[in-house]
C-alpha positions in Angstrom: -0.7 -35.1 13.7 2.0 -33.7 11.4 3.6 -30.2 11.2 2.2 -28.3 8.4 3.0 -24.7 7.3 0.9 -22.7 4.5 2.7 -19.8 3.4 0.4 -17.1 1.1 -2.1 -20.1 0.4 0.4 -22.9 -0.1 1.2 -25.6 2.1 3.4 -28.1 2.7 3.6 -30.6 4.9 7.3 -29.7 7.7 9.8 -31.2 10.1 11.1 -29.3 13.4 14.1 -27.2 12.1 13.8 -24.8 8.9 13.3 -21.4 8.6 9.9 -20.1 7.5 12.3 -19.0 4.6 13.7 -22.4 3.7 10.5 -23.7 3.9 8.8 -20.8 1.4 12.0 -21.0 -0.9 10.7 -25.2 -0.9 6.9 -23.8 -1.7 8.1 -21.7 -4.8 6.9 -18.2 -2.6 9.6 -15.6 -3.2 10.7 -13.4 -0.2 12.4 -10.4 -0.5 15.9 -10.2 0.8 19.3 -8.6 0.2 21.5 -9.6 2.8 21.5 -13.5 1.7 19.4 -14.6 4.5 21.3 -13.4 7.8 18.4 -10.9 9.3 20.3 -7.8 8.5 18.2 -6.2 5.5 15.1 -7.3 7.6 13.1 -7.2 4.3 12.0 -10.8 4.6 8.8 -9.7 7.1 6.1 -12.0 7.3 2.6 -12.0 9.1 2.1 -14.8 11.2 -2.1 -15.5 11.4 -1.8 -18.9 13.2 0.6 -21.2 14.7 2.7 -18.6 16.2 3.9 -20.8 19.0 5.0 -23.3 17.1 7.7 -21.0 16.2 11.4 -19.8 18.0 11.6 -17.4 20.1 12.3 -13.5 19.0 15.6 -12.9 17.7 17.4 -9.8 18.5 17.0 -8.8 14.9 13.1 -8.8 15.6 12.5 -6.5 18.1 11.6 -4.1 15.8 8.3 -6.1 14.5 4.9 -5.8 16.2 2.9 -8.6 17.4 2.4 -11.6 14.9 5.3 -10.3 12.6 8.7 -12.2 12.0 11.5 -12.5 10.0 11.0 -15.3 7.4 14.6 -16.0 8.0 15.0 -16.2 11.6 11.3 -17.6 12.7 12.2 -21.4 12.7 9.5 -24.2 13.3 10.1 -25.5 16.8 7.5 -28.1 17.2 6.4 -32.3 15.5 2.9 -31.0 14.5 0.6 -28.5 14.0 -0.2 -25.6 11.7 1.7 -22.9 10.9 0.3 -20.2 8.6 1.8 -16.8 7.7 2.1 -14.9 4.3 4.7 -12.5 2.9 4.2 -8.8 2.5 3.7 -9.1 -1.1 1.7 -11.5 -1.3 1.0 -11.5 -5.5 0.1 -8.9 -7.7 -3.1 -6.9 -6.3 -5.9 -6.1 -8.2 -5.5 -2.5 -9.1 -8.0 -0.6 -11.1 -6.8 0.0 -14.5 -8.9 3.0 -15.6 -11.6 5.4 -14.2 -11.3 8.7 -14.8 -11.1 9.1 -18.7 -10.7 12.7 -18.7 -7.7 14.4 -17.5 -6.8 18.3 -16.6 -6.0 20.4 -19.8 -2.3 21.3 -18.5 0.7 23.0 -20.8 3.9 21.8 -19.3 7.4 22.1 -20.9 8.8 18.7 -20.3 11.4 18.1 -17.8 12.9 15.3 -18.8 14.3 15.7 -22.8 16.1 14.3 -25.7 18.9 16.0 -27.6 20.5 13.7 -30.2 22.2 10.8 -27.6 22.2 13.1 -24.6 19.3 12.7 -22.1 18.7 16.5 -20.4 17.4 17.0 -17.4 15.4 20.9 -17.1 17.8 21.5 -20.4 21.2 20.3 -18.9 22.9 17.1 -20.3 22.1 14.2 -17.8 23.8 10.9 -19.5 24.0 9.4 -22.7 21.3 7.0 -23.3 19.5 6.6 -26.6 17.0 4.0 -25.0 13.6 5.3 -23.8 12.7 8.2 -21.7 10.4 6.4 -18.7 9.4 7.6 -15.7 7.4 6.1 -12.4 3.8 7.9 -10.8 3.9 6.6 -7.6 0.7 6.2 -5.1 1.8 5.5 -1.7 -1.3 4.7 0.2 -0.6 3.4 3.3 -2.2 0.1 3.1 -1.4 -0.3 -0.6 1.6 1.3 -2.9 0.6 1.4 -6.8 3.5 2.1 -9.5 2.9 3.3 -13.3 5.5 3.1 -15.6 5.2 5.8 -18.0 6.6 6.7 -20.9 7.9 10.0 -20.7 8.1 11.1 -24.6 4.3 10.0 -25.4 2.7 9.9 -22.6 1.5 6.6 -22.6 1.5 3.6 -19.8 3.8 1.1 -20.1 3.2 -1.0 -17.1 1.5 -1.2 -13.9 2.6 -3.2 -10.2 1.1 -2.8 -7.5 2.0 -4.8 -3.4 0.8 -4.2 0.0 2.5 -1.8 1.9 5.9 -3.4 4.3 5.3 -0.5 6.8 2.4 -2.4 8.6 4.4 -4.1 11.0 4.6 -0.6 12.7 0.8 0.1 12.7 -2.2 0.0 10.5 -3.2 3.6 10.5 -0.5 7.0 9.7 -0.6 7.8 13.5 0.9 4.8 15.1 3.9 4.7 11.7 4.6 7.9 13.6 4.6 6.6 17.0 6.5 3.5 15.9 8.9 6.0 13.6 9.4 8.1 17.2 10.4 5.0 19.4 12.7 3.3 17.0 15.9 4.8 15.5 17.3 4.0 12.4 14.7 4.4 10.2 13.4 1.2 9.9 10.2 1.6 7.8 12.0 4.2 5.1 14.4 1.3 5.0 11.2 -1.3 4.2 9.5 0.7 1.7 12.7 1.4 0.2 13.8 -1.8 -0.6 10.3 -3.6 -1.6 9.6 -0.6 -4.1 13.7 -1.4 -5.4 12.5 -4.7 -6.1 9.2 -3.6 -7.4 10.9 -1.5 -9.8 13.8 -4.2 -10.7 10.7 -6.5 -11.3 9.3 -4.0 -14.4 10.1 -5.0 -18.0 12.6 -2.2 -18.4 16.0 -1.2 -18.1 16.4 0.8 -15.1 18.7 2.8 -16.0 15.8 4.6 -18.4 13.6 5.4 -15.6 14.9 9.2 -15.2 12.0 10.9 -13.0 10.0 9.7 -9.9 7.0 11.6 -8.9 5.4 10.5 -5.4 2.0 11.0 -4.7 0.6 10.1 -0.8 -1.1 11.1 2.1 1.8 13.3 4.8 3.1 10.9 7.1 4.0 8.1 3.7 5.8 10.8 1.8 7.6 12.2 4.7 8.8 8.8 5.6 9.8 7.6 2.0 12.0 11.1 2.3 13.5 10.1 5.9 12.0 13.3 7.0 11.2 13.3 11.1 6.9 12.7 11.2 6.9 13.7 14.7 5.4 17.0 13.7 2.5 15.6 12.1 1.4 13.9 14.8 0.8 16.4 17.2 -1.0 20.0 17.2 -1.1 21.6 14.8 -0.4 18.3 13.2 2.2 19.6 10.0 4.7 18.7 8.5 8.4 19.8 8.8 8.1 21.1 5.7 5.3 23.5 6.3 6.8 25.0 9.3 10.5 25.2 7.1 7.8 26.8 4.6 6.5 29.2 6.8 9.9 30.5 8.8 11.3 30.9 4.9 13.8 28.0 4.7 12.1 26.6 1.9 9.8 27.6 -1.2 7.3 24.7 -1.3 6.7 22.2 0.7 7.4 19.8 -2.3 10.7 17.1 -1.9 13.2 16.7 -4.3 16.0 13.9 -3.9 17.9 11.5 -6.5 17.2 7.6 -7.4 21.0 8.0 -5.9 20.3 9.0 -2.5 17.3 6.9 -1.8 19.4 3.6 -3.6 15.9 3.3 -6.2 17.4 1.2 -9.5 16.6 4.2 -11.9 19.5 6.4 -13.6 21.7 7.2 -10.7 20.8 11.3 -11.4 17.1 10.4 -11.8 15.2 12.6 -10.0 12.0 12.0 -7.3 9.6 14.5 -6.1 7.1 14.2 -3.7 4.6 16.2 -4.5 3.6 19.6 -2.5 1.1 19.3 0.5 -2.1 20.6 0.8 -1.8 21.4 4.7 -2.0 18.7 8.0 -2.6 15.6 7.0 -4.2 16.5 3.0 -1.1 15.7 1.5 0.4 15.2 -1.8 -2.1 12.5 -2.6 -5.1 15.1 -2.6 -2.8 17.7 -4.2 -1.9 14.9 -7.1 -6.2 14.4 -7.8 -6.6 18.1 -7.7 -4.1 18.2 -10.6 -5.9 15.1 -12.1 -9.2 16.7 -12.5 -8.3 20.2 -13.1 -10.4 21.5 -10.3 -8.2 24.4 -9.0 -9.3 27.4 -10.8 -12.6 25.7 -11.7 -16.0 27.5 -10.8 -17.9 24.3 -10.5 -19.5 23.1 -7.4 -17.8 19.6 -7.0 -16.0 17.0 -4.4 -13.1 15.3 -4.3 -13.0 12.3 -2.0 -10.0 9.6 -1.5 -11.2 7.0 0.6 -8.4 4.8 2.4 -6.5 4.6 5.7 -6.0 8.1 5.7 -8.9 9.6 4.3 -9.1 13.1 2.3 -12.1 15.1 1.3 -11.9 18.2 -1.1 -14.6 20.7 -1.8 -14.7 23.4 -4.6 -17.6 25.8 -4.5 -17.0 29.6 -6.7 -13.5 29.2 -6.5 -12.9 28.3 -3.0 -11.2 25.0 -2.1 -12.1 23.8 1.4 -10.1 20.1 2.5 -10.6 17.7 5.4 -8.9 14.3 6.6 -10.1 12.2 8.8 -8.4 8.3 9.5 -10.9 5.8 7.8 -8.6 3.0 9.0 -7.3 -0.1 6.9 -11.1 -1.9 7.2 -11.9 -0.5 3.7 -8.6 -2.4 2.1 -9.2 -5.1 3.8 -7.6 -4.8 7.4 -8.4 -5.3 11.0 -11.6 -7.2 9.5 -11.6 -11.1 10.5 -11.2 -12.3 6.9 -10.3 -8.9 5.0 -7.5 -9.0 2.8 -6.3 -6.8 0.5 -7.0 -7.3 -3.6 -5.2 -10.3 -4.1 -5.9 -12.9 -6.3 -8.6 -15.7 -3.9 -10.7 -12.5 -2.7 -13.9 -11.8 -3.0 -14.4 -8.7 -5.0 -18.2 -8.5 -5.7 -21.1 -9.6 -3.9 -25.0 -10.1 -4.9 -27.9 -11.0 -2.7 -31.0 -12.1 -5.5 -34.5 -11.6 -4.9 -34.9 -15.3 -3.6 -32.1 -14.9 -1.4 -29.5 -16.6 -2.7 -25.9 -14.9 -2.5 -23.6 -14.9 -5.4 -20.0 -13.4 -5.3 -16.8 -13.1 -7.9 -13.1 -13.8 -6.5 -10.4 -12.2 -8.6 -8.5 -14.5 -10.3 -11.6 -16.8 -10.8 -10.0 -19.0 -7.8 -12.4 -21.9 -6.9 -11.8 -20.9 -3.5 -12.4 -18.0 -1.2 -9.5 -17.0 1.2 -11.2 -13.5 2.6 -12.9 -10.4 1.0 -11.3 -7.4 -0.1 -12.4 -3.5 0.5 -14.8 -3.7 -2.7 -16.4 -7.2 -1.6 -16.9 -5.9 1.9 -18.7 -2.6 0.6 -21.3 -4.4 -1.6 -21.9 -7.3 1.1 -22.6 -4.5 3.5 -25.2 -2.9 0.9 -26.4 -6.0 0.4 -26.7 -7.2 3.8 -28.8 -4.2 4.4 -30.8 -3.7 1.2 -32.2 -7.9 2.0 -33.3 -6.9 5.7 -30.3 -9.7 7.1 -28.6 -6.4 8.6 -30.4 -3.1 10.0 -29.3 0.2 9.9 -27.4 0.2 13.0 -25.4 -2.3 11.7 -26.8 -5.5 13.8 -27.4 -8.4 12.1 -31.5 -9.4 12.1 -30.7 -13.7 12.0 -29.7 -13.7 15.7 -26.3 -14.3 15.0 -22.8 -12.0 15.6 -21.7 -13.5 12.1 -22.9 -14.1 8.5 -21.0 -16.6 6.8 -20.8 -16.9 2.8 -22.1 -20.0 1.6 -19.6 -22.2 -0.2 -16.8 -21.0 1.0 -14.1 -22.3 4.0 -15.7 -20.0 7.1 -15.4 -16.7 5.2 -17.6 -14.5 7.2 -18.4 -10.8 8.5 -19.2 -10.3 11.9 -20.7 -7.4 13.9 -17.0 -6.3 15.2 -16.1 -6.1 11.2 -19.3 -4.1 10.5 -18.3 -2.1 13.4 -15.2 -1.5 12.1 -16.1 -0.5 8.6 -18.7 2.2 10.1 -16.4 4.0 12.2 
């Protein structure tokens, strides 16, 4: 038997010696990296789902990772056969949702970010001399998936959209073990991740950086305190806040909002660009429900409505005569894919849409229109479970009714949802 490794769905066929980078730079897969390959920038992380023993031992520049991560360029293949397969932390572009709410708040802002003859200005002050466009980035930084648009700042419109999964998962799943990894390690490690994957993500855009002059975060606490390098110990214990609310509350600051420079956080945008994470709603409803608050215009509104932002970290808004009552509650990565035995996140080879007929016979649509299924992504794994239950092969309690701990799709390699997944996505 030969040595094979498949890295993000390709494969090739391996001798004893090479790096998992050599052999993804071989495959055509790009990994992040910025320190030429010598485990310094520890960018190059990649999730290992079989044939870890067939690899070297830890390196001393690993012992940050958690179990079945590595370093693409210090995990070497230490064995004459078997299979290795592992894929990068951005895998391909993701399948993001491109529209959905078509109305937006009615809000009358003077613009920050301005043009007077050549100069840029900045809040009315000259910033640099630039006549090229005024752009700007919205950025959603979930915890399992980081979303960028590329605005421009003059008419309003999108210019572009990228999207990849996000690097911090190698300290935890879920917002409270980033904390407790953020706690035990020094140095930190996952601001340094995110960091440099959204630099690339930005250097990737079809734009000249240096036009990209404001940055506006939007994400649940613990994500935008660590994309600040603020300490996130707070928010993991009672009464579970941020630094910033207790700073807001002895007077040391105005808002819990964060303002820093493209500069400071070494982002390829003009060097004075400036990036804002958005103001907290309290706890753990952070800037990302403060960010659809300001999408739908429902502060101030008299309507009886809801707000809910299902992910990880999971926020729930209520507005009822004029009173806003939040809640958060961990959902955990099962509805993006995660800690489900073939979840993945919206990548192309996923299963996106599933349909059970009236004869019984199950239908489903992978994005990209690949011929073949790798997994099932948080939308494909919603509608199977309606599915599943709406053709009697699953009762309410979330036991399957064939006898079985597993239903497997037809026609595709073992892609399957077992009890434990169903488990997982009720909790």
């Amino acid at each position: 038997m030969s040595l094979e490794i498949k890295v993000n769905g390709k494969s090739l066929s391996a001798r004893r010696g090479p790096s998992i980078f050599e052999c993804s730079e071989e495959l055509g897969v790009h990994v992040p990296t910025s320190c030429n390959k010598n485990g310094k920038c520890r960018e190059c992380i990649v999730e290992i789902s079989e044939g870890a023993e067939l690899l070297s031992e830890l390196s001393s520049e690993e012992e940050h990772l958690g179990a079945g991560f590595r370093l693409a360029c210090r995990a070497c293949l230490e064995a004459d056969s078997g299979s290795i397969t592992c894929h990068t932390m951005r895998r391909a572009r993701m399948r993001i949702e491109e529209s959905g709410w078509i109305e937006t708040a009615d809000v009358d802002l003077a613009p920050a970010v301005s043009r007077d003859g050549g100069w840029v200005l900045l809040d009315g002050e000259p910033l640099t001399k630039n006549p090229g466009p005024l752009l700007g980035i919205a950025l959603d930084l979930g915890t399992t998936t980081v979303v960028l648009r590329l605005l421009d700042l003059e008419s309003g419109k999108q210019v572009a959209t990228a999207s990849f999964e996000n690097p911090q998962r190698f300290g935890g799943s879920d917002v409270m073990a980033r904390i407790q990894y953020d706690s035990d390690h020094p140095g930190r490690l996952l601001q340094r991740t995110l960091l440099s994957y959204l630099a690339h993500c930005i250097e990737d855009l079809d734009c000249d950086p240096a036009t990209i002059y404001e940055i506006i975060v939007a994400g649940n606490t613990t994500m935008r305190d660590l994309l600040f390098g603020l300490d996130v110990s707070s928010v993991g214990q009672r009464p579970y806040r941020s630094t910033t609310e207790h700073e807001l509350e002895s007077g040391l600051r105005k808002s819990t909002g964060i303002e820093s420079t493209a500069k400071k956080l070494r982002l390829p945008a003009c060097p004075q660009a400036r990036v804002i994470g958005l103001p907290l709603v309290s706890g753990h409803v952070g800037a990302d429900a403060a960010a659809c608050l300001l999408a739908v215009g429902l502060a101030g509104s008299e309507d009886l409505a809801a707000i809910m932002d299902i992910g990880t970290n999971t926020e729930l808004i209520v507005n009822g005569g004029g009173r806003l009552l939040a809640a958060s509650c961990p959902a955990g990565p099962a509805f993006e894919g995660g800690a489900i035995s073939c979840g993945m996140p919206g990548l192309e080879g996923a299963i996106e849409s599933v349909r059970i007929d009236a004869e019984g016979s199950l239908s489903y649509k992978v994005i990209g229109d690949s011929p073949r299924a790798e997994g099932i992504c948080g939308s494909g794994l919603v509608e199977l479970l309606g599915e599943l239950l709406r053709s009697g092969r699953m009762d309410r309690l979330g036991r399957l009714t064939n006898e079985a701990d597993r239903f497997e799709l037809p026609g595709t390699d073992s892609v399957y949802l077992s009890e434990e997944d169903i488990s997982q996505l009720a909790q």
